[in-house]
MARMI-668219 format. One record per residue (C-alpha): residue in one letter; x, y, z. Coordinates in steps of 0.2 Angstrom, whole numbers, padded with zeros to 4 digits, always signed. Layout:
<banus>
aXYZ;...
</banus>
This chain:
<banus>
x+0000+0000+0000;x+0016+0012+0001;x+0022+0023-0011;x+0037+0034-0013;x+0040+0052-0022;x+0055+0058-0027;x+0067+0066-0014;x+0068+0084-0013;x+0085+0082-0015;x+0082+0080-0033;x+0067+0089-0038;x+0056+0082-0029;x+0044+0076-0014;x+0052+0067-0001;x+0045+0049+0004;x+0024+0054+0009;x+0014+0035+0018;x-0002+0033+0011;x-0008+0023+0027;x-0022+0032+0035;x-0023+0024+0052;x-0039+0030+0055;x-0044+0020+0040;x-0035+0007+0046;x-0044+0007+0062;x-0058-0006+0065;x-0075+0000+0070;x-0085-0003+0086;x-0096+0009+0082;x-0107+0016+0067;x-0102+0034+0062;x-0110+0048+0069;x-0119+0060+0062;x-0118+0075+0053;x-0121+0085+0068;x-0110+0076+0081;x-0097+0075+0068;x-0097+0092+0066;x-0097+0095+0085;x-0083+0083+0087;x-0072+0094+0074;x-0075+0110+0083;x-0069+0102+0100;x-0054+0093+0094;x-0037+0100+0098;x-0031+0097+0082;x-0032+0109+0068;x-0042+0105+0053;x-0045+0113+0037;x-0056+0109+0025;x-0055+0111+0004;x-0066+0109-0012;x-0058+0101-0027;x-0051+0120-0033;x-0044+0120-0017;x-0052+0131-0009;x-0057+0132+0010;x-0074+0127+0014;x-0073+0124+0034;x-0059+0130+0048;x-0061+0121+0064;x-0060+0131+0079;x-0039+0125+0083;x-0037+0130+0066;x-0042+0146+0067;x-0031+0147+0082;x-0016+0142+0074;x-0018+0153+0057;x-0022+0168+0070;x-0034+0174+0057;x-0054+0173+0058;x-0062+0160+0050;x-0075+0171+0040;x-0056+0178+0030;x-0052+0162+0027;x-0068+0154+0021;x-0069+0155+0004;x-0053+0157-0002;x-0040+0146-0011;x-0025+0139-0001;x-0015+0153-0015;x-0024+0167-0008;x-0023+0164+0008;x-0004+0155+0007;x+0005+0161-0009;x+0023+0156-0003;x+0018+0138-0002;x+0017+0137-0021;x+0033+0129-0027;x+0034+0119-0012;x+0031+0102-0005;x+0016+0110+0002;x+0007+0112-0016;x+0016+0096-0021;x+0007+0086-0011;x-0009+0094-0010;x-0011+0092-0031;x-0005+0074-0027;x-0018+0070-0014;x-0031+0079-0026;x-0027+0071-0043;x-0022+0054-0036;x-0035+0053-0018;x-0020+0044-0013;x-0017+0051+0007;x+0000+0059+0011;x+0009+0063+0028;x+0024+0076+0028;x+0033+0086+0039;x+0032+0106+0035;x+0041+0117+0047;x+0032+0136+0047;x+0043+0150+0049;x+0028+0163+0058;x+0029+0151+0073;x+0045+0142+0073;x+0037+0128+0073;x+0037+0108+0063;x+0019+0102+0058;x+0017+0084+0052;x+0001+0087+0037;x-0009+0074+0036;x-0016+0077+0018;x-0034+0066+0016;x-0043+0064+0000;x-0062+0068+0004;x-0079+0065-0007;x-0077+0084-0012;x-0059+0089-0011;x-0049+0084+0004;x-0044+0087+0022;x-0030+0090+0030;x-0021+0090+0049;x-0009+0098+0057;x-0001+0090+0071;x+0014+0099+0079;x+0028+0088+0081;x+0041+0102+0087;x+0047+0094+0103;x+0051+0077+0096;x+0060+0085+0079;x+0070+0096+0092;x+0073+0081+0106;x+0080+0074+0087;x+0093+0087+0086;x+0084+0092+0068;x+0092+0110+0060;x+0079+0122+0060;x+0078+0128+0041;x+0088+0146+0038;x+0074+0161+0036;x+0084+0167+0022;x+0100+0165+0008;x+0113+0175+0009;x+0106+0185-0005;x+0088+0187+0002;x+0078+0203+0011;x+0080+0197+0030;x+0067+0184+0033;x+0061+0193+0050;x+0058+0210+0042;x+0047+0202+0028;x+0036+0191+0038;x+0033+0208+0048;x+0027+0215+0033;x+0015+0200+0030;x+0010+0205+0046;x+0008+0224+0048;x+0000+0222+0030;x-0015+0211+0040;x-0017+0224+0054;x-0019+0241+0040;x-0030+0235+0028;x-0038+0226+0042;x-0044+0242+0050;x-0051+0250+0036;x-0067+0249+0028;x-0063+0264+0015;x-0055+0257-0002;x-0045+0274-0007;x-0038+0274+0011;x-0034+0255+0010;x-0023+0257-0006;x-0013+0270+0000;x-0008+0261+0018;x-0002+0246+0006;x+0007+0259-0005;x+0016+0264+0010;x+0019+0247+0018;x+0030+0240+0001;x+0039+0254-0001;x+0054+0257+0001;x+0056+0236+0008;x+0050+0230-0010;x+0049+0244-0020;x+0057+0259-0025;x+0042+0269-0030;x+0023+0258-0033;x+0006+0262-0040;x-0009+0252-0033;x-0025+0252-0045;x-0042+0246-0042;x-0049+0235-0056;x-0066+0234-0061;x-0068+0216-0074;x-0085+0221-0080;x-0077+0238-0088;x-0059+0231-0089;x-0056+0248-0080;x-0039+0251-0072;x-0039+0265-0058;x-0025+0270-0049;x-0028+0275-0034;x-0011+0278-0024;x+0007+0282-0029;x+0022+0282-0016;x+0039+0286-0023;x+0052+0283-0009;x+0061+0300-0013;x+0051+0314-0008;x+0060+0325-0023;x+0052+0312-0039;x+0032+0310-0030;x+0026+0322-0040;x+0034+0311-0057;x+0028+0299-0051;x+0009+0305-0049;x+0009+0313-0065;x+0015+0296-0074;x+0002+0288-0066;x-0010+0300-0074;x-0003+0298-0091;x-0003+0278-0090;x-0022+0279-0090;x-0027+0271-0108;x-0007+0272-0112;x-0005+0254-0106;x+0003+0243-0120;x-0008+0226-0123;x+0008+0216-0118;x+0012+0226-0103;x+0016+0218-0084;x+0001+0226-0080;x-0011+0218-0093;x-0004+0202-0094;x-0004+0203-0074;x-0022+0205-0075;x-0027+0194-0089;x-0017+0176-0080;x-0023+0182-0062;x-0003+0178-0060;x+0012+0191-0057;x+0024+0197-0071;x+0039+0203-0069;x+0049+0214-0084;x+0068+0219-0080;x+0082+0227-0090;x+0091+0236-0077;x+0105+0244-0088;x+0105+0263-0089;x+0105+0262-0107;x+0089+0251-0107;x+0076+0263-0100;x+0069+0269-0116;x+0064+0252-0123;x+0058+0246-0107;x+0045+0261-0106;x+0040+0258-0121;x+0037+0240-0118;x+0025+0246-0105;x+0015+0261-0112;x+0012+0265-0131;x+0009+0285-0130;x+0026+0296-0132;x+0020+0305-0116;x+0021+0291-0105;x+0035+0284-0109;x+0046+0300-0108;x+0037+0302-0092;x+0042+0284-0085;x+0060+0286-0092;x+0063+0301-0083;x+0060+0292-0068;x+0072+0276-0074;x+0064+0262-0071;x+0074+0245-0071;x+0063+0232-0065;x+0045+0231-0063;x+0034+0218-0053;x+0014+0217-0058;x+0005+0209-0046;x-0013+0205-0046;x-0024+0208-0030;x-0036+0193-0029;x-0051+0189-0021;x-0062+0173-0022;x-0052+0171-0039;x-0056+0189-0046;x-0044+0199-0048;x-0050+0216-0039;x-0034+0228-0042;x-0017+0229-0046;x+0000+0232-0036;x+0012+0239-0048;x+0029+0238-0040;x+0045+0246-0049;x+0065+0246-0045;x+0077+0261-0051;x+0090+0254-0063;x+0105+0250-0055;x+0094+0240-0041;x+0096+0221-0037;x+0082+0211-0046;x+0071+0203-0032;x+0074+0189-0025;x+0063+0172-0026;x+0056+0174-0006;x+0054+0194-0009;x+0043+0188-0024;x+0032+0177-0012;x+0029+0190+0001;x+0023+0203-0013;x+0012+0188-0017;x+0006+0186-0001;x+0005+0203+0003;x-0005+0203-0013;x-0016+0189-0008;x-0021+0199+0009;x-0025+0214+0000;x-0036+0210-0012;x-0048+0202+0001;x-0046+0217+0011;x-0051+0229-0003;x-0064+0217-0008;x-0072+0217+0008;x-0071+0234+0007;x-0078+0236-0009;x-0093+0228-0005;x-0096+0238+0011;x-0096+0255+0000;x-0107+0247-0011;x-0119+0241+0004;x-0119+0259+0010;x-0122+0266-0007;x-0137+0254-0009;x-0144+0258+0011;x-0142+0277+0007;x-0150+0277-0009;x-0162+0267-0003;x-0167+0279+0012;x-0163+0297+0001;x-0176+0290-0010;x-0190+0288+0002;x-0184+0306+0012;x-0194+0318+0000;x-0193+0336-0001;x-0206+0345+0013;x-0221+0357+0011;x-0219+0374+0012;x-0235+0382+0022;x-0240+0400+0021;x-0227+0409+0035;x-0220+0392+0040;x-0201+0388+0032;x-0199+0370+0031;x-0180+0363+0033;x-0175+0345+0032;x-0158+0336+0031;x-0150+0320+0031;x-0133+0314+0034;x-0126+0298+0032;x-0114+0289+0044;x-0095+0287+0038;x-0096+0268+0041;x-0103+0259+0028;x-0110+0247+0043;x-0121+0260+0053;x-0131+0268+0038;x-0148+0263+0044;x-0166+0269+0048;x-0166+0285+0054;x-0178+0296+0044;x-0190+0314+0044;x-0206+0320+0036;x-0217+0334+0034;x-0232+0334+0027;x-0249+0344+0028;x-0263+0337+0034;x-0281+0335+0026;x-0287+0349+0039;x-0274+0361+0031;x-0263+0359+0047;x-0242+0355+0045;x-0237+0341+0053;x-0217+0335+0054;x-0209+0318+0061;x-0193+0313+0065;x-0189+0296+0066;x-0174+0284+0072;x-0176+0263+0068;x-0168+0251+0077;x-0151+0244+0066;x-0138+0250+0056;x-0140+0242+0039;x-0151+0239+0022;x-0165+0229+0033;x-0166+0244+0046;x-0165+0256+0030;x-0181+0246+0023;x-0188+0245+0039;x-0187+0265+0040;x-0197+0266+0023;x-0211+0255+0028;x-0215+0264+0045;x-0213+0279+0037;x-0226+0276+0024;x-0239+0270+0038;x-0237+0284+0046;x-0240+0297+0034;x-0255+0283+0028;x-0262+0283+0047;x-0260+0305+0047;x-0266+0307+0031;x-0282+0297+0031;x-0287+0301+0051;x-0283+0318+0052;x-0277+0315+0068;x-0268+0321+0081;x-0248+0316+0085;x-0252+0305+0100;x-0266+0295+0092;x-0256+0293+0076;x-0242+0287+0086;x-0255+0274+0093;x-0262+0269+0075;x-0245+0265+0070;x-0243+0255+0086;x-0256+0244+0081;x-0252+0243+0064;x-0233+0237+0067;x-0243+0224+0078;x-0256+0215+0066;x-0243+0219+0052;x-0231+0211+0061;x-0217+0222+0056;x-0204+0216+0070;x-0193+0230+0074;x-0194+0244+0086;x-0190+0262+0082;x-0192+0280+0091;x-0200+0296+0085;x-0207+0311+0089;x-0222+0322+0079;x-0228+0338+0080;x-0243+0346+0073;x-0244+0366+0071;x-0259+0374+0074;x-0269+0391+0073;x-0286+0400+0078;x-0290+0416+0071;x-0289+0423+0089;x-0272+0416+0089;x-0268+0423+0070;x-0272+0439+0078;x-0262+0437+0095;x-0246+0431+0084;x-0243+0414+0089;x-0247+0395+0085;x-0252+0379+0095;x-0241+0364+0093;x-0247+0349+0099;x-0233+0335+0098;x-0228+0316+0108;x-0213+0308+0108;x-0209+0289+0107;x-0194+0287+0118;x-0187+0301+0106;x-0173+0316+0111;x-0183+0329+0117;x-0190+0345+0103;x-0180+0361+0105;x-0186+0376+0104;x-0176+0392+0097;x-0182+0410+0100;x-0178+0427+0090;x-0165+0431+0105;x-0154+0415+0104;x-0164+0406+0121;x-0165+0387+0118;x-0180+0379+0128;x-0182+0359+0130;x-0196+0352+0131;x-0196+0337+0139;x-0209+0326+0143;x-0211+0320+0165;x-0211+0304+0158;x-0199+0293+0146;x-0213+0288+0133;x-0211+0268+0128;x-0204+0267+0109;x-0212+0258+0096;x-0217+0241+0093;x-0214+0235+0111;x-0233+0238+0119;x-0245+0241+0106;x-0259+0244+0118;x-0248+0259+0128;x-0257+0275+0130;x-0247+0289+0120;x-0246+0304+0129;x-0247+0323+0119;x-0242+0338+0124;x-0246+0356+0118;x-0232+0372+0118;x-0238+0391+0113;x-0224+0397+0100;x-0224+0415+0097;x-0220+0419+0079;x-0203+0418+0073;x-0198+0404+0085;x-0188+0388+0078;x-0192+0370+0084;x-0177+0359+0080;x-0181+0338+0080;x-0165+0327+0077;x-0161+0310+0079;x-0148+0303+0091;x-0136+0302+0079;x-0132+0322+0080;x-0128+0321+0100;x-0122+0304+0104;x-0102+0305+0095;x-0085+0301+0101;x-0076+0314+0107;x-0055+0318+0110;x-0059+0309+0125;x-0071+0296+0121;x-0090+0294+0118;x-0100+0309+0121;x-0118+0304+0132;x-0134+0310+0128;x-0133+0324+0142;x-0116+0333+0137;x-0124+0329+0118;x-0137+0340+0122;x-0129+0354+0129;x-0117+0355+0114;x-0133+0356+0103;x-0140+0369+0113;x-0124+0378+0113;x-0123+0379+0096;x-0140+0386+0091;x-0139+0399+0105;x-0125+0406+0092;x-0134+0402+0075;x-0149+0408+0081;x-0144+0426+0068;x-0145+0413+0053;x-0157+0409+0040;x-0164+0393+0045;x-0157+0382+0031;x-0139+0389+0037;x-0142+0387+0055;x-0145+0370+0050;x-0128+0364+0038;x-0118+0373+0051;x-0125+0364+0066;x-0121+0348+0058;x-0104+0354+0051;x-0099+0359+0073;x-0108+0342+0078;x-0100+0332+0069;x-0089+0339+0057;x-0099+0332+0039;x-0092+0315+0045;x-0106+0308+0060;x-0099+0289+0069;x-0119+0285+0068;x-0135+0292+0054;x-0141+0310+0058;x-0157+0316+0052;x-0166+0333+0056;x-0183+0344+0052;x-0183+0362+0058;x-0198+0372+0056;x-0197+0392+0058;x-0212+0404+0061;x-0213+0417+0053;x-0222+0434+0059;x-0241+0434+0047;x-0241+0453+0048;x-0230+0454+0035;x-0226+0445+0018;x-0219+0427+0017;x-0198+0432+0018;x-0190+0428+0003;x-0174+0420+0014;x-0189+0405+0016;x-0192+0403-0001;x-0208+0401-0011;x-0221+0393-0001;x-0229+0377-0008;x-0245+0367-0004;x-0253+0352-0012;x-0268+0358-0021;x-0278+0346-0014;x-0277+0354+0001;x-0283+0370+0010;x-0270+0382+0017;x-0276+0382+0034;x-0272+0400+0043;x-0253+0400+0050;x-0250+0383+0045;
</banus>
């Protein structure tokens, strides 16, 4: 049942048993099942990893993950290249292709420089790829007296300083969601230890699009010509390029010359246009490394890595590490990738359901929305303003439960049954609060959400006596602030918290009424504008407040629509940690024309200007 391999000596694999003694093992008992099997592989102390036929990962168990020090979710998915490039070559992909072509088992020993350690990899062929083991056999090769292999030749980079690249690239891109802001911490990572100057692109397969995104030049003086070739390069890539042929294999291609008087021709063997390539031969090139940035086999970007003439060609262990450092980024700016692309959908998705507001007779209508920096906490917070069949204005602010597309939708369907309860009843805030109790109820809806609604009224006694009624309840929601011509900031707050949302549907909702004298500003917000994280950590709800206060106490002089942008630009600086939303509504005096700073004032026609609303 034995077989031998060729040494590695000569070429070759050294001697691999394809005795499985678990095979050989006689059964007491019938095999569990799935579930138990399962269970068993998570509580084993032996790592285990799992591949498909293209050799990719489909299971980590739980001592696998702790060996590899990486998540399981980043490994899963991934081919044993992505995830391990500098085993290609080696007896490591040797026997793996043997295991998989042959389903013949094989056990070798590995050692593995990131923790100094020997592993004996039991490879096993399996019904949909294979499995294999790693059993630490450090003390007995040591109690041997085995060499530990050298990190490195005598013409490689030092071994240590490139596994430290491996694995300060892991912890930058690791940290970012941003794609422009991931590329350029790799930029910076590979030069000056791989490169002398880089360029790192972005590619998108469906357009064939190559975008480069960051350029590093390890001398300050040739940045700038280095940023301005990269420019140029755009559509000025020749067909047979590193770069293109890079991209086209999903494998990296190197181009060298070296010699002073090679520069010209090796430019022009990279762009076509005569502006390039004096722009690349200014910067004299002698060697350049494309390698592709992969990701669940697509390639995602490109890292363009070039050395002056007159540098030493790379060696065979710095061309794995930019391999693996490859490898690491393309998943990272992958993920990254499909976060923007989940925020964009999420904030689409909510700016499309966020319509403009009415503009009532003497009442100036203001609305904004801001969506949070992390692609992960765009989410449900939401305001309206509408009028009311009676003629009277009402305006909500609202705040979902989540960060993320279901709390986005769930935002849009609360926020139409609301305006349908308002709307049809003609009702008050608290018993529209109520309605829409009941209806997340019966509907079932299953989320919870805060909000607050006000409701401006007016007699003619109060027409003539210059103020309006606003009758408005709150559903666990910051409090409404209210902003006079002098600058003085009232709260109003309610004596008792109000229960949000889809937790009681039978809860009686309390409302409250307020007396505005004309020209006063009610401000509703979500959370989202208090609760940040300041020099010194989070900032609570209370100090929150305050700083809101503050702030339009000394806006109170502006137009309402400035009062507004520049709240939000000392808040939170245009960049808010969580979604902020906001309606203002400003009153202005009736004995004297609409202002034009409030813009023309618009009603459906369908309904009746009510007086003052």
């Amino acid at each position: 049942m034995g077989s031998v391999v060729p040494d590695p000596s000569s070429g070759g694999l050294s001697p691999l048993s394809r005795r499985n003694p678990v095979q050989d093992r006689p059964r007491a008992h019938p095999l569990p099942d799935a579930r138990r099997a399962g269970a068993w592989a998570e509580s084993v102390a032996i790592p285990l990893v799992c591949m498909d036929r293209d050799f990719r990962w489909v299971y980590v168990n739980r001592a696998a993950e702790t060996l590899l020090q990486e998540r399981r979710e980043d490994l899963l998915g991934r081919t044993q290249w992505e995830i391990h490039p500098l085993t290609l070559g080696t007896d490591v992909e040797r026997a793996y292709r043997h295991t998989m072509d042959t389903r013949e088992p094989v056990d070798f020993e590995q050692y593995y420089p990131p923790h100094d350690r020997w592993y004996r990899m039991s490879v096993r062929p399996a019904a949909d790829g294979m499995d294999v083991e790693f059993h630490d056999i450090t003390a007995e090769r040591r109690r041997a007296g085995a060499p530990t292999p050298s990190p490195a030749t005598a013409d490689d980079a030092p071994a240590v300083e490139l596994l430290d690249l491996l694995t300060e690239t892991s912890a930058a891109l690791s940290t970012t969601l941003d794609v422009g802001e991931g590329v350029r911490r790799l930029a910076r990572l590979v030069v000056p230890r791989l490169a002398d100057w880089v360029i790192v692109s972005t590619y998108d397969a469906a357009s064939g699009a190559l975008d480069d995104l960051a350029v590093v030049h390890r001398r300050p003086e040739m940045q700038h010509a280095a940023e301005v070739y990269a420019e140029s390069r755009t559509g000025a890539l020749a067909a047979d390029s590193p770069a293109r042929r890079a991209i086209r294999s999903g494998r990296p291609v190197l181009l060298g010359g070296g010699r002073a008087d090679q520069v010209d021709s090796f430019a022009a063997a990279l762009v076509v246009t005569p502006q390039a390539q004096q722009l690349l031969a200014a910067l004299r090139p002698g060697g350049v490394a494309a390698v592709p940035l992969l990701a669940g086999g697509r390639t995602v970007g490109l890292l363009s890595l070039f050395r002056d003439v007159g540098s030493t060609p790379w060696t065979p262990r710095e061309l794995r590490t930019v391999t693996d450092v490859a490898a690491r980024a393309g998943t990272a700016l992958d993920n990254a990738r499909l976060f923007t692309q989940q925020r964009q959908v999420a904030e689409h998705l909510q700016r499309s359901l966020l319509t403009e507001p009415p503009q009532p007779d003497h009442s100036e209508v203001v609305v904004r929305y801001l969506p949070a920096v992390q692609a992960a906490r765009v989410g449900g917070d939401w305001y309206d303003a509408f009028i009311q069949p009676g003629g009277t204005t009402m305006v909500v602010i609202g705040d979902v439960a989540g960060h993320d597309i279901e709390a986005a939708a769930a935002m849009g369907q609360l926020r139409s049954l609301l305006r349908g309860i308002a709307v049809y009843s003609d009702a008050g805030p608290a018993e529209v609060l109520s309605g829409l109790d009941r209806a997340m109820d019966v509907l079932a809806v299953g989320t919870i959400a805060t909000a607050a609604i006000a409701r401006f009224e007016q007699t003619d006694e109060e027409r003539e006596r210059g103020v309006t009624r606003m009758r408005w309840s709150s559903a666990g929601h910051p409090p409404p602030l209210l902003l006079d011509v002098e600058g003085r900031v009232t709260t109003l707050d309610s004596r008792r918290a109000d229960l949000l949302l889809g937790v009681d549907s039978a809860t009686r909702r309390v409302e409250h009424v307020t007396e505005l004298d004309r020209d006063t500003t009610v401000f509703l917000y979500t959370d989202g504008l208090i609760e940040q994280r300041g020099p010194e950590g989070p900032i609570g709800l209370d100090v929150g407040l305050d700083r809101l206060r503050e702030a339009l106490a000394d806006l109170a002089h502006l137009p309402l629509g400035s009062l507004c942008d520049a709240a939000l630009e000392r808040l939170v600086h245009g960049r808010p940690e969580d979604d902020v939303a906001l309606v203002a509504v400003r009153l202005h005096r009736q004995d004297r024309p609409r202002p034009a700073v409030a813009g023309p004032g618009h009603v459906p026609d369908v309904v009746p200007a009510a007086p003052g609303a």
